[in-house]
N, C-alpha and C positions, 0 to 999 in steps of 0.2 A: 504494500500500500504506500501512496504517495500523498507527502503533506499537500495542503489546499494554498501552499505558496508557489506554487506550478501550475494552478488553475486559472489565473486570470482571463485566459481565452477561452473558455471552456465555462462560463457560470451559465451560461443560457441552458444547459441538462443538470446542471445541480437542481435535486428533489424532483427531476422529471422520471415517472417511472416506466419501466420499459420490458414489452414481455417478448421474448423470445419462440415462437413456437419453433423446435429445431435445432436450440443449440449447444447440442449436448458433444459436439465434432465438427472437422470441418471448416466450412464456410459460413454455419449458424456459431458457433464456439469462436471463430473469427470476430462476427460482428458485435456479439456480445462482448467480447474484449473490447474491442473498439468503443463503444457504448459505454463502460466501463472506466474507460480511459479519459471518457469525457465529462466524466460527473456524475451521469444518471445512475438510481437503481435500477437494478437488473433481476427478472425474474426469467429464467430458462425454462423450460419446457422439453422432455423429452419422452420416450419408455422406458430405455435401462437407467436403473438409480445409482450402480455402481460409477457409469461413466458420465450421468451429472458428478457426480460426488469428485471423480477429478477435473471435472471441467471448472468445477466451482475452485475450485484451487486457483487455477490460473487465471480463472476470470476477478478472482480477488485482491492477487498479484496487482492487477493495472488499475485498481482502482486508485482516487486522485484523494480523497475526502475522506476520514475517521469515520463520517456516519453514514457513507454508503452501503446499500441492503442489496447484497445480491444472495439470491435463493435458487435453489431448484427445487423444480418438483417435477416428479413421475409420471405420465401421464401420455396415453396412446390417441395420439392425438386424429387418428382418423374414424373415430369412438366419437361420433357428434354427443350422444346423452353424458360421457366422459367429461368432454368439454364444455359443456351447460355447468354440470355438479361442480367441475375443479375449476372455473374462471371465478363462478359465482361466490366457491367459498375464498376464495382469496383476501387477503386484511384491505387491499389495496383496489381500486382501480389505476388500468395501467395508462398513460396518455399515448402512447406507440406500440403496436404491434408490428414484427418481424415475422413475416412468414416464411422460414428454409429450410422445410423438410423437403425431403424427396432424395433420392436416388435411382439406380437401371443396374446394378449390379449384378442381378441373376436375370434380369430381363433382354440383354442386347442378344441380338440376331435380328435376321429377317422373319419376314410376317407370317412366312410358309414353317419354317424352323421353330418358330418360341412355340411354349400351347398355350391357350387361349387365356389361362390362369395368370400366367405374367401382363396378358392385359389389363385385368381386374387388379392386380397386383400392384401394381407400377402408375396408376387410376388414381388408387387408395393413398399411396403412398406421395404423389406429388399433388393431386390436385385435393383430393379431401382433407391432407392434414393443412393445407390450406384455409380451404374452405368453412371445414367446420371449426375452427378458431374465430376466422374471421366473423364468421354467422354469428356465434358462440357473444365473442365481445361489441358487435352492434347493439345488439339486442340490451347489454347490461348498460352500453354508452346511452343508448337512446331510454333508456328508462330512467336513467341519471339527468339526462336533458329535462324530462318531464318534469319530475321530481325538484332541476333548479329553478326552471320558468314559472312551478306552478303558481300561482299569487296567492300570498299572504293572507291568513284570516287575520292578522292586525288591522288597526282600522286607520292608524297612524297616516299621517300626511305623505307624498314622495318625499325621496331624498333631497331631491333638489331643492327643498319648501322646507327639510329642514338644516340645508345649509351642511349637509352631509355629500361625501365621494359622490359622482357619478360611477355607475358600476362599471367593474372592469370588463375589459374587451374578452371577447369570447374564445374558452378554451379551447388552445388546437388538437385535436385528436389524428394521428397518423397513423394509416394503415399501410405498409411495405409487402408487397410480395416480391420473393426473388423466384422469378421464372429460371429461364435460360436461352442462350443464343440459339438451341435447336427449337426454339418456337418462330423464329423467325427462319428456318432454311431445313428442308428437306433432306435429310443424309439417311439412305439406307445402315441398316442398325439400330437403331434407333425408334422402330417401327412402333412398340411399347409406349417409350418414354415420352416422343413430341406429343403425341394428340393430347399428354395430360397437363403439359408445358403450355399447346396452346389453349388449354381450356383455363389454366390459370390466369394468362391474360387476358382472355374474354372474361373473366371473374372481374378480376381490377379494371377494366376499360369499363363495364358496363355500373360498378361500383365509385367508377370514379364521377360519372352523372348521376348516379344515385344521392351522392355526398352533396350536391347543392336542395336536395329533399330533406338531408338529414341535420343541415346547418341551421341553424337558429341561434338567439340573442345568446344561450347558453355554450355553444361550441361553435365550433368550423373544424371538416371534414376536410382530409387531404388525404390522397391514396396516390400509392406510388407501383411502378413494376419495375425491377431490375432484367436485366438479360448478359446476366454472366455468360462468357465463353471457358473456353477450357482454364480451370485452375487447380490448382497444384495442392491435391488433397490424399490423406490415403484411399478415400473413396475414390479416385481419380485411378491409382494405379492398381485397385481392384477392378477396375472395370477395363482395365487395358490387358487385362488376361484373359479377357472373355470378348472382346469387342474383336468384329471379323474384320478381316487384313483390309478388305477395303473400305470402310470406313474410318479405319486408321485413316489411310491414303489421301479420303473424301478432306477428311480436319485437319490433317498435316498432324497426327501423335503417332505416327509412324517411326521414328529415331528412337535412340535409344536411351535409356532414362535420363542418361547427364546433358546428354542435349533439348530432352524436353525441360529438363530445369531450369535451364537457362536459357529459353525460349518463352517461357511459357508465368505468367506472374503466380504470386504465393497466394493463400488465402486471405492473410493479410493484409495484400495489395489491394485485393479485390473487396475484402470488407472496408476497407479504409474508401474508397473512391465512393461503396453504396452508402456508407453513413454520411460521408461531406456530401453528396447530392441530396440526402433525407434530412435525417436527425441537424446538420452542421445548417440547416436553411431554417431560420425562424419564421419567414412568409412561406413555408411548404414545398416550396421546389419545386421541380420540373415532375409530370407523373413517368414520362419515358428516365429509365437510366441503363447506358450504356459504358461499361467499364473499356473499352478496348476501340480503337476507330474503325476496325472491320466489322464488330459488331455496330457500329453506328451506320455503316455504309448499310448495313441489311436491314435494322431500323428503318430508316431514309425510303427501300421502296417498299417495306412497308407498313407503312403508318395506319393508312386505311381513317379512321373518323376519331384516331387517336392525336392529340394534339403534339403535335411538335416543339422541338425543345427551344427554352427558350423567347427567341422573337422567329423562330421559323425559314430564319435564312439559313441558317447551314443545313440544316435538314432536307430544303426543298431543292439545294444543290447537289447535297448525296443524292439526293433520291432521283431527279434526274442524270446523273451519271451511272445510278444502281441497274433502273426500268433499260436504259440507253444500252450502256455498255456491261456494266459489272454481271448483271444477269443472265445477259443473254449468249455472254462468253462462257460464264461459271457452270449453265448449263452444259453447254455443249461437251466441256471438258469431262462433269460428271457422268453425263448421260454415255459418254465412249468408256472412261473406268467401268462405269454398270457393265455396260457389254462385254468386257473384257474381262470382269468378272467371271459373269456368265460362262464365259466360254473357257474360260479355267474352272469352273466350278463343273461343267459336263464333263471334260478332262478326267478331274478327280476321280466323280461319281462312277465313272465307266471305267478306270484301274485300281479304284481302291472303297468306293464307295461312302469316303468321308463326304459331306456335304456341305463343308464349313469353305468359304472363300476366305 
């Protein structure tokens, strides 16, 4: 722990509390440090209690303040009634939600290859420990809202009349999901894990017009999606045991470990860039974040009715050079890997019967 003579840039998360759905490892265990680092309490979220129990360790380590609360607790988080019972009994309401569960670890192959259980599987796993959090703490926000606005049985004059504060401006509540860059681009392999990536976005896009429903004199709603690209996690190089050789090829994780390390950013990197776009924004930020320029070039074409970053100018030049050029190259190139897959994968089948490219 770190004294609060090191916080001066950092008072705006002091006493903001911050719940984690996810970050028990990782890219969630990442941003919670991060989080951490900047003053707020932190409450993590996971299933195993053993590996909250070291994560809690480290995420303690970065804290800046004596009286900072960071907790975990145990909790399966794709268990909607789960997450009703354990948000609700909480000491606290949280002002920020973090959504980073998910993984493809036993999931990767093609759509012929996986069985149909790692669809449901990989569903569960990315889009509903999502979802039902997010449902989960609406619900308890919006009934806190009610509960501030409702008016007073005093019969007492306004404030104004008696020479008391105007009230204060209206608490922010932020919700973050972190997607990933495969909801924006199609790479065999992957067949599993995108559709639950891109349902996570359609979650936060259609949540983020929702939020001007749910804002009132008591709060203001902001919701965020991230689209991390490949980072540097041990879920990262469990799944490069099992991910097929051309989907390696399709991402560029094809090299060998020490050059993907030094290719490729830390978790660190990566929770560091999502918290300064979220958490580091006192007016809410941008709802798109992109950690890496390639993932912004994919962003770019496409957006769709998603607002773009900023004032809209860099976005609307990726995305004319993504529609123009970057796509309709990036296909051609994949769409020849496929075939040449393919025609190594008949190769195999008809000498040796493996089926894996």
């Amino acid at each position: 722990m770190l004294t609060s003579s090191r916080s001066s840039d950092m008072e705006h998360l002091r006493g903001r509390l911050v719940f984690v759905a996810g970050g028990s490892t990782g890219l969630g265990k990442a941003i919670a440090i991060s989080l951490a680092a900047r003053g707020a309490d932190v409450t993590v979220f996971a299933r195993r209690q053993e590996v909250l129990d070291e994560a809690r360790v480290e995420i303690d380590k970065a804290t800046i303040f004596r009286d900072q609360e960071i907790r975990t607790v145990s909790l399966d988080l794709s268990d909607a009634s789960q997450c009703e019972r354990v948000f609700e009994a909480q000491p606290r309401l949280p002002d920020d939600l973090f959504c980073v569960a998910g993984g493809c670890v036993p999931e990767l192959g093609f759509f012929a290859d996986v069985p149909a259980t790692a669809l449901d599987s990989c569903m569960r796993k990315n889009y509903f420990t999502s979802a039902y959090p997010a449902h989960a703490l609406l619900r308890l926000w919006t009934r806190d809202d009610r509960r501030r606005n409702a008016p007073s049985s005093s019969s007492s004059p306004p404030a104004a009349a008696q020479g008391q504060e105007p009230k204060p401006k209206p608490k922010l509540r932020r919700l973050a999901f972190v997607s990933s860059a495969a909801a924006l681009a199609n790479v065999p392999g992957y067949i599993a894990y995108t559709p639950a990536k891109c349902a996570q976005r359609a979650l936060a896009d259609t949540l983020r017009q929702e939020a001007a429903i749910y804002s009132n004199a008591a709060s203001r709603y902001t919701i965020h999606c991230a689209f991390p690209a490949t980072v540097l996690t041990d879920t990262f190089f469990e799944e490069q045991k099992n991910k097929p050789a051309v989907t390696k090829r399709m991402e560029s994780t094809d090299g060998a470990e020490e050059e993907l390390r030094a290719k490729y950013p830390s978790a660190h990197d990566v929770a560091e860039a999502i918290v300064r776009a979220t958490a580091d924004r006192p007016g809410g930020g941008d709802f798109c974040v992109c950690t890496d320029f390639i993932t912004s070039v994919l962003w770019s074409g496409m957006t769709g009715p998603s607002p773009k970053r900023g004032w809209g100018i860099l976005d609307s030049l990726l995305g004319f050079i993504s529609v123009l050029f970057v796509w309709p190259i990036l296909r051609l190139s994949w769409d020849s890997t496929c075939a040449e897959a393919g025609r190594s994968r008949d190769k195999e089948e008809g000498s040796s019967g493996n089926s894996r490219v």
